[in-house]
N, CA, C and O atoms as a GROMACS GRO file, in nm:
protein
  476
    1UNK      N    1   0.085  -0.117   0.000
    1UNK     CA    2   0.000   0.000   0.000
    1UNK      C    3   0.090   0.124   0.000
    1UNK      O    4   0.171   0.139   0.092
    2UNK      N    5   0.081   0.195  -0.079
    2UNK     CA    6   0.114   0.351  -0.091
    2UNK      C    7   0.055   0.466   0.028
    2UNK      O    8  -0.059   0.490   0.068
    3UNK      N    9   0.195   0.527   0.066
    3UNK     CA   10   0.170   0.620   0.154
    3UNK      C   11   0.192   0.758   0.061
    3UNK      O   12   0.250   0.850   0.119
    4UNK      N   13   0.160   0.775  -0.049
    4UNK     CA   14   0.218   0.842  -0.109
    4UNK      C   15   0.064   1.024  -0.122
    4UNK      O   16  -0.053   1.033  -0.158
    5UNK      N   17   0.136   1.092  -0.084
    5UNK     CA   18   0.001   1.171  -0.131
    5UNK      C   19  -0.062   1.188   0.034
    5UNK      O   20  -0.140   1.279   0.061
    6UNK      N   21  -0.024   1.102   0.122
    6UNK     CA   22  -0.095   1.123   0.234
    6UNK      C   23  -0.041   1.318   0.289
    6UNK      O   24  -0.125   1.408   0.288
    7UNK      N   25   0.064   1.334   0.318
    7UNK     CA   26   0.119   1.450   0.351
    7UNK      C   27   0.030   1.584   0.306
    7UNK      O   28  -0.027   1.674   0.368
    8UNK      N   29   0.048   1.550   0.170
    8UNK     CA   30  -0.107   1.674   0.115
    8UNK      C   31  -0.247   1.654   0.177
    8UNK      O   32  -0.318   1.753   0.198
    9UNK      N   33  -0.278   1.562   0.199
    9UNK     CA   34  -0.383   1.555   0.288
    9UNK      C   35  -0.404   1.590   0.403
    9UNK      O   36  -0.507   1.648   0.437
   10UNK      N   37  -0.295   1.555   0.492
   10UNK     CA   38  -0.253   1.637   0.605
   10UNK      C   39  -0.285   1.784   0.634
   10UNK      O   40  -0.367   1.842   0.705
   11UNK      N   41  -0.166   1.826   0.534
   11UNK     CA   42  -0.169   1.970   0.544
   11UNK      C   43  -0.290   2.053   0.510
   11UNK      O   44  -0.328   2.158   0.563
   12UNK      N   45  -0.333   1.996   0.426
   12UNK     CA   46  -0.459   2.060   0.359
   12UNK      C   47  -0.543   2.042   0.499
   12UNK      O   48  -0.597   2.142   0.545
   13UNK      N   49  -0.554   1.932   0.558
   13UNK     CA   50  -0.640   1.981   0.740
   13UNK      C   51  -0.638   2.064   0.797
   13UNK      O   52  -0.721   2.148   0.831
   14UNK      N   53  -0.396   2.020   0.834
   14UNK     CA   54  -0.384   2.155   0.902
   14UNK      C   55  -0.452   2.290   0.887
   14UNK      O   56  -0.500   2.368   0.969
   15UNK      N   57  -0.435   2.292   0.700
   15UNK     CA   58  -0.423   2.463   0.687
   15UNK      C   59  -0.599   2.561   0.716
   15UNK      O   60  -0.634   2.677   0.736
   16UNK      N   61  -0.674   2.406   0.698
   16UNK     CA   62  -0.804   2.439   0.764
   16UNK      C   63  -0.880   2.473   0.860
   16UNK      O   64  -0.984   2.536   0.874
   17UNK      N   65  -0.753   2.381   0.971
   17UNK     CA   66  -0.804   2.411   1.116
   17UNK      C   67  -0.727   2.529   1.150
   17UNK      O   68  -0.755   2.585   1.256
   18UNK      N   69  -0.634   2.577   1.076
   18UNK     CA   70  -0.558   2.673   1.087
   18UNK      C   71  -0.679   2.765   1.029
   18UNK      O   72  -0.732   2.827   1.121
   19UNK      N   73  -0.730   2.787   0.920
   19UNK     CA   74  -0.797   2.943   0.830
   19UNK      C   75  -0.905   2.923   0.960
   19UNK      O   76  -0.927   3.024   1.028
   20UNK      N   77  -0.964   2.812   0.991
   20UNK     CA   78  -1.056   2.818   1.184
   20UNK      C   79  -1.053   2.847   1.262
   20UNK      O   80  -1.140   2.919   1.312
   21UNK      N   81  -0.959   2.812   1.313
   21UNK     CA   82  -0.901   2.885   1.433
   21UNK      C   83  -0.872   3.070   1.429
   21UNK      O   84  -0.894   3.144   1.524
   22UNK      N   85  -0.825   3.110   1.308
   22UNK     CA   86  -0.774   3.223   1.259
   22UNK      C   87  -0.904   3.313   1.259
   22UNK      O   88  -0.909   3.425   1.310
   23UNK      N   89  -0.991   3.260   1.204
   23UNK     CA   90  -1.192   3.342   1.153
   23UNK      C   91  -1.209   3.333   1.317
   23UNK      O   92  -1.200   3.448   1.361
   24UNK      N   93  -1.228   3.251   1.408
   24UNK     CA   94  -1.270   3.261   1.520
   24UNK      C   95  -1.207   3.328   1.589
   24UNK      O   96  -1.281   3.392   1.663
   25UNK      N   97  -1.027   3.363   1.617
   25UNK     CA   98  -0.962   3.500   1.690
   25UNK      C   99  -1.039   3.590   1.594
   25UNK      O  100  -1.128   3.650   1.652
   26UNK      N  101  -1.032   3.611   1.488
   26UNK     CA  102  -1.078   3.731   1.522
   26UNK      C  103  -1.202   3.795   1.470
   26UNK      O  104  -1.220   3.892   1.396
   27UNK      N  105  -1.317   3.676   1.555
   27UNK     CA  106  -1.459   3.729   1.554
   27UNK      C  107  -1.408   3.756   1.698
   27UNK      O  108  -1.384   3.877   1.700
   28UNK      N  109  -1.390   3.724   1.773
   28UNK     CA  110  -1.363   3.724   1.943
   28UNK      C  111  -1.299   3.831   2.010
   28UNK      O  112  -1.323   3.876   2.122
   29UNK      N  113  -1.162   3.887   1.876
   29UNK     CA  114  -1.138   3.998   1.872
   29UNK      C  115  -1.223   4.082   1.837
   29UNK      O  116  -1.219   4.183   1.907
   30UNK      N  117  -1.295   4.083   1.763
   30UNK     CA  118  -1.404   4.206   1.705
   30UNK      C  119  -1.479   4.221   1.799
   30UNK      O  120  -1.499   4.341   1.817
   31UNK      N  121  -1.542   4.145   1.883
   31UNK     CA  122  -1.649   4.088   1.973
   31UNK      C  123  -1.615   4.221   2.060
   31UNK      O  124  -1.690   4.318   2.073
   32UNK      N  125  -1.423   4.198   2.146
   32UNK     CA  126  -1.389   4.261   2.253
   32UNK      C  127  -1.394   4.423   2.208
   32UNK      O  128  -1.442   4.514   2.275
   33UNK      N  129  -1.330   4.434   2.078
   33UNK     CA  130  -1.286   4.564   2.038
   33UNK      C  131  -1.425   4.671   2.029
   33UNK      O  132  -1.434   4.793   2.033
   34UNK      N  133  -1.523   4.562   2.017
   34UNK     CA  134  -1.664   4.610   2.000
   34UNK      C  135  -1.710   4.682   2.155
   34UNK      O  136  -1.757   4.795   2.174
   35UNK      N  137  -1.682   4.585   2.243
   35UNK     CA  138  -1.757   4.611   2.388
   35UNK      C  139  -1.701   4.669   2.417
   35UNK      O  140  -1.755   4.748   2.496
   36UNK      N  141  -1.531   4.699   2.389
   36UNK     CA  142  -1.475   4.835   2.465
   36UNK      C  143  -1.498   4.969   2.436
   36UNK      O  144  -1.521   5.062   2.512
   37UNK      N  145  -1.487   4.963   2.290
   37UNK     CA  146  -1.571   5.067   2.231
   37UNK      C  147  -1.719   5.109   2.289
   37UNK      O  148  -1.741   5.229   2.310
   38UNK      N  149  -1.793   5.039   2.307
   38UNK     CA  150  -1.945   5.021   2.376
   38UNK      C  151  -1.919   5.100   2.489
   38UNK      O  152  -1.960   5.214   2.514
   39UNK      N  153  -1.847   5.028   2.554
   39UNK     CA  154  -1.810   5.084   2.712
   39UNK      C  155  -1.771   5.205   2.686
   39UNK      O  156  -1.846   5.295   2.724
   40UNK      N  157  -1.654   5.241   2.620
   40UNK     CA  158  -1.603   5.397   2.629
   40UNK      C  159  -1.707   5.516   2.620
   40UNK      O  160  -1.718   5.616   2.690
   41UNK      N  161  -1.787   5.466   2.501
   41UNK     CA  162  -1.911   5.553   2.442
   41UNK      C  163  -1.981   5.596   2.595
   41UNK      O  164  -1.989   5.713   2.632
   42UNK      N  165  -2.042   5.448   2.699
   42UNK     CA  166  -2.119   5.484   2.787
   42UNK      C  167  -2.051   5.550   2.907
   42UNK      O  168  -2.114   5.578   3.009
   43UNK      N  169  -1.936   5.572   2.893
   43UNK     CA  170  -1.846   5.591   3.035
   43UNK      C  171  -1.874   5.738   2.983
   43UNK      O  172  -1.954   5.795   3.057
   44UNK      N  173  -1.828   5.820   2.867
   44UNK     CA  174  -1.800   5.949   2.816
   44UNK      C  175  -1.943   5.992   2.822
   44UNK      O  176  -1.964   6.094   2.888
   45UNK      N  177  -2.029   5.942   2.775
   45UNK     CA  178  -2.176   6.016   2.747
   45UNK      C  179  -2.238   5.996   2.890
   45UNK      O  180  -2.337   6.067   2.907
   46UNK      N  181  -2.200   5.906   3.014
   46UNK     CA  182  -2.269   5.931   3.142
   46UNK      C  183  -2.179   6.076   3.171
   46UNK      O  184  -2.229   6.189   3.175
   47UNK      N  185  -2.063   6.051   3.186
   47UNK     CA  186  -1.980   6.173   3.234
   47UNK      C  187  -2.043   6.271   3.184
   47UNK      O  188  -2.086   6.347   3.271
   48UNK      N  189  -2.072   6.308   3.054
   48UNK     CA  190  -2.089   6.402   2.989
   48UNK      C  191  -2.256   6.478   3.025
   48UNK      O  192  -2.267   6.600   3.043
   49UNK      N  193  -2.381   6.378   3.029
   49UNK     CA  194  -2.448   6.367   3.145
   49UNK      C  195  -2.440   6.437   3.237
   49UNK      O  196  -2.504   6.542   3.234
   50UNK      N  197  -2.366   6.408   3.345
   50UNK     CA  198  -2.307   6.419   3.447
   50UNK      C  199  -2.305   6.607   3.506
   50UNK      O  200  -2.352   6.692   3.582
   51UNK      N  201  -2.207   6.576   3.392
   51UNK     CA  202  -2.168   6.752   3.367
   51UNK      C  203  -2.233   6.830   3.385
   51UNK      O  204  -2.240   6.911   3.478
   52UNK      N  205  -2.333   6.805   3.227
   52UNK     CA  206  -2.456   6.901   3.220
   52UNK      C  207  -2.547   6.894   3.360
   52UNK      O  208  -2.555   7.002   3.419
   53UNK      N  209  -2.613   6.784   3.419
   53UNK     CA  210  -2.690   6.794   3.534
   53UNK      C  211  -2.629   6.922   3.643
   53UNK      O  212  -2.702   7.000   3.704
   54UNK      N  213  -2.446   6.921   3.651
   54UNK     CA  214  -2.444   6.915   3.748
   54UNK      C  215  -2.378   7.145   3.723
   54UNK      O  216  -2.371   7.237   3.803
   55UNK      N  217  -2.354   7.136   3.599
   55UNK     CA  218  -2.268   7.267   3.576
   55UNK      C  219  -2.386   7.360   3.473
   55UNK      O  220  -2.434   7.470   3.498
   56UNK      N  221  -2.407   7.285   3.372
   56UNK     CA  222  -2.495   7.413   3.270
   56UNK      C  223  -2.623   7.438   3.254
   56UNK      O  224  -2.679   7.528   3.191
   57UNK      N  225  -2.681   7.315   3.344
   57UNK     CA  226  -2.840   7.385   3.316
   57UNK      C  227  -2.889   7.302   3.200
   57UNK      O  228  -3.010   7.301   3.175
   58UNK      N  229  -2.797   7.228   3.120
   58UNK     CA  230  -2.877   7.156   3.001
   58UNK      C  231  -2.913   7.022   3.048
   58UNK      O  232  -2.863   6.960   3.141
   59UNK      N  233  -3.020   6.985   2.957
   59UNK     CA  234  -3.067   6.813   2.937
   59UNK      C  235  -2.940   6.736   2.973
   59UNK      O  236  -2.840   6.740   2.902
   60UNK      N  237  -2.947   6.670   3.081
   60UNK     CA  238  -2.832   6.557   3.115
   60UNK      C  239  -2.887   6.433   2.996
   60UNK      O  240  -2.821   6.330   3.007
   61UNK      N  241  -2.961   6.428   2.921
   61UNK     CA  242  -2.984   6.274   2.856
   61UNK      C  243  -2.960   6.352   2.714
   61UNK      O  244  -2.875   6.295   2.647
   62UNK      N  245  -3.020   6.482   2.646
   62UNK     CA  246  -2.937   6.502   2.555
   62UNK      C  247  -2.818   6.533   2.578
   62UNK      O  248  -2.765   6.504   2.470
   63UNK      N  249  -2.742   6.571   2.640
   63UNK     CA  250  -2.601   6.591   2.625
   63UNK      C  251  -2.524   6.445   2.636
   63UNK      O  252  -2.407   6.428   2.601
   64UNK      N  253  -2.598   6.358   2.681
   64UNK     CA  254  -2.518   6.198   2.688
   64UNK      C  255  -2.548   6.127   2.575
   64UNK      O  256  -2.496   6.019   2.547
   65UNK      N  257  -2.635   6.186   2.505
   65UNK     CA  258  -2.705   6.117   2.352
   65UNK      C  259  -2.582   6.173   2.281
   65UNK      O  260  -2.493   6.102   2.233
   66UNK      N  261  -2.584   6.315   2.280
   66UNK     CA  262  -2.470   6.372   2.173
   66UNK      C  263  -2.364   6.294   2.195
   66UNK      O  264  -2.324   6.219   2.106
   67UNK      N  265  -2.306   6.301   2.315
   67UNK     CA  266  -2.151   6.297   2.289
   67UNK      C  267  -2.139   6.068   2.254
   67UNK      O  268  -2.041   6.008   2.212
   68UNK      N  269  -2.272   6.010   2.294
   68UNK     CA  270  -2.281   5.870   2.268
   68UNK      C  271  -2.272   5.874   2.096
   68UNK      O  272  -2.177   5.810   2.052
   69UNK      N  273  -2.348   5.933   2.008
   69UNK     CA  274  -2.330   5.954   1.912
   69UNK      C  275  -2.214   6.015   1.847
   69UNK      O  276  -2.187   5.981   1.732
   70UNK      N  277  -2.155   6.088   1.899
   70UNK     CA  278  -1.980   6.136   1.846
   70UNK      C  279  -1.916   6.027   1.893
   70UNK      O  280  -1.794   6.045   1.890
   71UNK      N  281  -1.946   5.929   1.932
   71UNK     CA  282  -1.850   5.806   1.955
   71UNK      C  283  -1.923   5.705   1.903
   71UNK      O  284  -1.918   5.601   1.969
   72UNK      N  285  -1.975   5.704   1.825
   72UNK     CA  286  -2.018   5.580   1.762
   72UNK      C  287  -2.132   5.482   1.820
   72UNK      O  288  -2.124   5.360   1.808
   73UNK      N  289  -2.243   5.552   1.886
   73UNK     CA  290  -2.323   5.435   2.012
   73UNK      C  291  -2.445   5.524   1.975
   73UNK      O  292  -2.452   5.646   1.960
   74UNK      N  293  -2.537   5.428   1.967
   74UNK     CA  294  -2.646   5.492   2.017
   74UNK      C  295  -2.693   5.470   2.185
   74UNK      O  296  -2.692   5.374   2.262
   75UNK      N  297  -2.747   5.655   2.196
   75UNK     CA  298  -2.806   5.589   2.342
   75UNK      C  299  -2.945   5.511   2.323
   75UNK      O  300  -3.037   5.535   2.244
   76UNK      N  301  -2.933   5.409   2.423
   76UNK     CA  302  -3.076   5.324   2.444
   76UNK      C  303  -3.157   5.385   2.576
   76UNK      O  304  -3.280   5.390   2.571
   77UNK      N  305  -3.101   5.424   2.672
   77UNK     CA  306  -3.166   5.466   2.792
   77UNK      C  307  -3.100   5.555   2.878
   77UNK      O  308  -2.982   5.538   2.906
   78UNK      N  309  -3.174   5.660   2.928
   78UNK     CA  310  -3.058   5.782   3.007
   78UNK      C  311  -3.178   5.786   3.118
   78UNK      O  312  -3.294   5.820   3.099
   79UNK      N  313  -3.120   5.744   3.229
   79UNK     CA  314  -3.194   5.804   3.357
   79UNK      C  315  -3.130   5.877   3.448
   79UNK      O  316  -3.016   5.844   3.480
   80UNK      N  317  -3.210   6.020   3.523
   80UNK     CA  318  -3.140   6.106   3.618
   80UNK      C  319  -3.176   6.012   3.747
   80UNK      O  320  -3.288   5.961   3.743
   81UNK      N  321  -3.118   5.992   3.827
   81UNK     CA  322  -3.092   5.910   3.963
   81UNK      C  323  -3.076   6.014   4.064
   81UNK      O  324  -2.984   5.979   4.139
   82UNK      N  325  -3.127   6.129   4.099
   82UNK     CA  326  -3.063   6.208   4.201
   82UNK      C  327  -2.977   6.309   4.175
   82UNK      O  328  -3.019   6.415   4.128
   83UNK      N  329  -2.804   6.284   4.211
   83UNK     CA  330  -2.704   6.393   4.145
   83UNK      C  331  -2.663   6.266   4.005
   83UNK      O  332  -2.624   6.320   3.901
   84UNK      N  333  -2.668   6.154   4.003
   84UNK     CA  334  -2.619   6.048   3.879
   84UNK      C  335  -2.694   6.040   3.775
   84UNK      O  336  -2.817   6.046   3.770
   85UNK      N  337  -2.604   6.023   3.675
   85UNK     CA  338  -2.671   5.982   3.541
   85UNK      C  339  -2.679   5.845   3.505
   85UNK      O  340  -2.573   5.787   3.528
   86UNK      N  341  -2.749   5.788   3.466
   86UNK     CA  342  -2.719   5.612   3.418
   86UNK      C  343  -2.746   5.602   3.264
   86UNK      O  344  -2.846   5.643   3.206
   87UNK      N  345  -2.660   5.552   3.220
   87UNK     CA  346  -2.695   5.536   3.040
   87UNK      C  347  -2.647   5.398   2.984
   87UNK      O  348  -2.539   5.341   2.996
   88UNK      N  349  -2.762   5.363   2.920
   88UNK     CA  350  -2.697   5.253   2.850
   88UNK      C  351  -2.710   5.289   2.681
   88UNK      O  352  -2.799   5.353   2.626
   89UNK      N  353  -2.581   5.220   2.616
   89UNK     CA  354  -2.603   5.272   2.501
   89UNK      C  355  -2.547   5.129   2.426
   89UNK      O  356  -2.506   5.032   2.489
   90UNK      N  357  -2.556   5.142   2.264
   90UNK     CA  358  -2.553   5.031   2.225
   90UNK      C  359  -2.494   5.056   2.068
   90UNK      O  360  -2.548   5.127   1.983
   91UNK      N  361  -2.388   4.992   2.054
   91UNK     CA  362  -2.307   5.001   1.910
   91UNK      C  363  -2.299   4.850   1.788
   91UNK      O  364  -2.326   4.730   1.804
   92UNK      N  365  -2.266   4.902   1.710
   92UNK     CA  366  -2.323   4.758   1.633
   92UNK      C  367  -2.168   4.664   1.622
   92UNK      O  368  -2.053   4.706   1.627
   93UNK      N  369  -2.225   4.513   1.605
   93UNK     CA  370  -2.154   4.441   1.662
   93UNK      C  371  -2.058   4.333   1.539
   93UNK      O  372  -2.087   4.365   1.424
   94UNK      N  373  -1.970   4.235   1.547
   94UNK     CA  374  -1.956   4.262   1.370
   94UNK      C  375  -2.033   4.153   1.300
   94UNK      O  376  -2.085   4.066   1.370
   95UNK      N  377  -2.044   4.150   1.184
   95UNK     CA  378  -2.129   4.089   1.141
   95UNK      C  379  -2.066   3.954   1.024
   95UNK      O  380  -2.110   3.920   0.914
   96UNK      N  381  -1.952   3.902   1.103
   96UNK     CA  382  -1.912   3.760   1.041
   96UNK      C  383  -1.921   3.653   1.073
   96UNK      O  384  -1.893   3.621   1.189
   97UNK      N  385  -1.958   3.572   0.990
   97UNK     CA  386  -2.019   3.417   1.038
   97UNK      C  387  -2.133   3.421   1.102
   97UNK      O  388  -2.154   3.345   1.197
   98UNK      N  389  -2.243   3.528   1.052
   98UNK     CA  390  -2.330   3.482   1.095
   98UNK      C  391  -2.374   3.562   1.237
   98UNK      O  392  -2.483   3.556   1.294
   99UNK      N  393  -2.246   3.647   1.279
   99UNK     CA  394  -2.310   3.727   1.438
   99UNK      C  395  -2.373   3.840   1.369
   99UNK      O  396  -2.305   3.904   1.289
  100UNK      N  397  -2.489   3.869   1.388
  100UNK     CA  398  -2.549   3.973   1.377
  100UNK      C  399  -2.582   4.059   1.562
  100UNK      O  400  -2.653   4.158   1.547
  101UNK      N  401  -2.568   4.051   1.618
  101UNK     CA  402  -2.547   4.062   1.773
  101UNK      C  403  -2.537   4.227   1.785
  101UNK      O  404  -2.494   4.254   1.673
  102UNK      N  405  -2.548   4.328   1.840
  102UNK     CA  406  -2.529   4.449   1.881
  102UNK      C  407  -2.468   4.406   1.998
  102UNK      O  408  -2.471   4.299   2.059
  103UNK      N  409  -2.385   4.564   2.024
  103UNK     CA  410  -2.303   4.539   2.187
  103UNK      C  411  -2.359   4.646   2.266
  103UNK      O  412  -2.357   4.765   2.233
  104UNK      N  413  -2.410   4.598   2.371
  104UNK     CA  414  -2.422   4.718   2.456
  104UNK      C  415  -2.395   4.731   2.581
  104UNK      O  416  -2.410   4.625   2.640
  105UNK      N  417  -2.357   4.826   2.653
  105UNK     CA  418  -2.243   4.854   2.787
  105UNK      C  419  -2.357   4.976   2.859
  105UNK      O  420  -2.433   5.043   2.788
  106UNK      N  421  -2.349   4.986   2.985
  106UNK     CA  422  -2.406   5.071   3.044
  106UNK      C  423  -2.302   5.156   3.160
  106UNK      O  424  -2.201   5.101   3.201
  107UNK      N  425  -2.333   5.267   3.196
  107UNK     CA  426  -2.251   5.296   3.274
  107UNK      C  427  -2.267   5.456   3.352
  107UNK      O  428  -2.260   5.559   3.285
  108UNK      N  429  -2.288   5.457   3.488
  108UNK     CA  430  -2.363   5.554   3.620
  108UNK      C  431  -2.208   5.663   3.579
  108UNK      O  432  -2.101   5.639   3.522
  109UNK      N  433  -2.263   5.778   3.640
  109UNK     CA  434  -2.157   5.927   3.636
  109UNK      C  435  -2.226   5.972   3.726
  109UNK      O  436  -2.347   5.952   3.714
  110UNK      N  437  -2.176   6.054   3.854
  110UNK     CA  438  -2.221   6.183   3.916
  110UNK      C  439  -2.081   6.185   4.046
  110UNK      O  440  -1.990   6.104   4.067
  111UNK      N  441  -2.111   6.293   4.100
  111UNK     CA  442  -2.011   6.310   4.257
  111UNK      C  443  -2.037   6.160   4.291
  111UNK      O  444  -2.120   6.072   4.265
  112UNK      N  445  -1.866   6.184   4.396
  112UNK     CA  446  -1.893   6.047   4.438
  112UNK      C  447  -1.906   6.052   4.564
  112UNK      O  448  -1.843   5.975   4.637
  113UNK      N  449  -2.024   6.180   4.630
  113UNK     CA  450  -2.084   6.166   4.775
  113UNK      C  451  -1.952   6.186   4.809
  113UNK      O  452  -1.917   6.070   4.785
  114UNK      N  453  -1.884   6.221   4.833
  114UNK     CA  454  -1.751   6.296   4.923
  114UNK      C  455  -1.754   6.405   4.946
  114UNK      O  456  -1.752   6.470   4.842
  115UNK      N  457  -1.759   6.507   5.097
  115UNK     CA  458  -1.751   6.615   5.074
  115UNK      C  459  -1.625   6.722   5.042
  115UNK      O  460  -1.512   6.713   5.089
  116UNK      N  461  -1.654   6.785   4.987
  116UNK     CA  462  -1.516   6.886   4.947
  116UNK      C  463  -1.405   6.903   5.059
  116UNK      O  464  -1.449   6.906   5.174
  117UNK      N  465  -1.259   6.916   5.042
  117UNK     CA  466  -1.218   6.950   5.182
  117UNK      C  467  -1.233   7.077   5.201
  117UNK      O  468  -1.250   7.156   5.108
  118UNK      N  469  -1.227   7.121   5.370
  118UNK     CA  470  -1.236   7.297   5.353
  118UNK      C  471  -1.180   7.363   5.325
  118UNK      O  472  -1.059   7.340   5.334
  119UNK      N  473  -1.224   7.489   5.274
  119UNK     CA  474  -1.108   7.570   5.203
  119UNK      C  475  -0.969   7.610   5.302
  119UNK      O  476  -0.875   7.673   5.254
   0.00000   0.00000   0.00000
């Protein structure tokens, strides 16, 4: 019996479980790069939130919409909590192999209840 030709067969596995392994880093990567992004959007647009409640007199949920939207997120929900803002917002997620998935991250802004020291 001939072993001849087996080797190409081989490799041709390898190089499969290899192009597999390779598509799956980096849906997993996209996945993370996605939610951090997500997150940043909701960390900046609560802060931003935040701000407005606490310095200009404007809409704390539009000003966390804007700046969620200059970063790539839509906001999904802005609630005033007292002196805090809470926002969750939501960015799109990637769309290979089949994930159609959105990412979304939420994330609170206001004082953190400490009082000032005295002057």
């Amino acid at each position: 019996m001939s072993h001849r030709g087996a080797a190409t067969v081989l490799a041709a596995a390898m190089a499969g479980v290899l192009l597999l392994v390779g598509a799956a880093t980096g849906v997993v990567g996209a996945i993370v790069v996605g939610h951090r992004r997500a997150q940043a959007a909701a960390d900046l647009a609560a802060l931003a939130g935040a701000t407005a409640l606490g310095h200009s007199g404007r809409d704390p949920c539009s000003a966390a919409a804007e700046v969620a939207e200059a970063n790539g997120a839509l906001m999904e929900t802005c609630q005033v909590d007292g002196a805090d803002v809470l926002v969750e917002v939501r960015v799109d997620g990637p769309r290979w192999l089949g994930q159609d998935r959105d990412l979304r991250a939420a994330a609170r802004a206001g004082p953190d209840g400490e009082e000032p020291p005295p002057a």
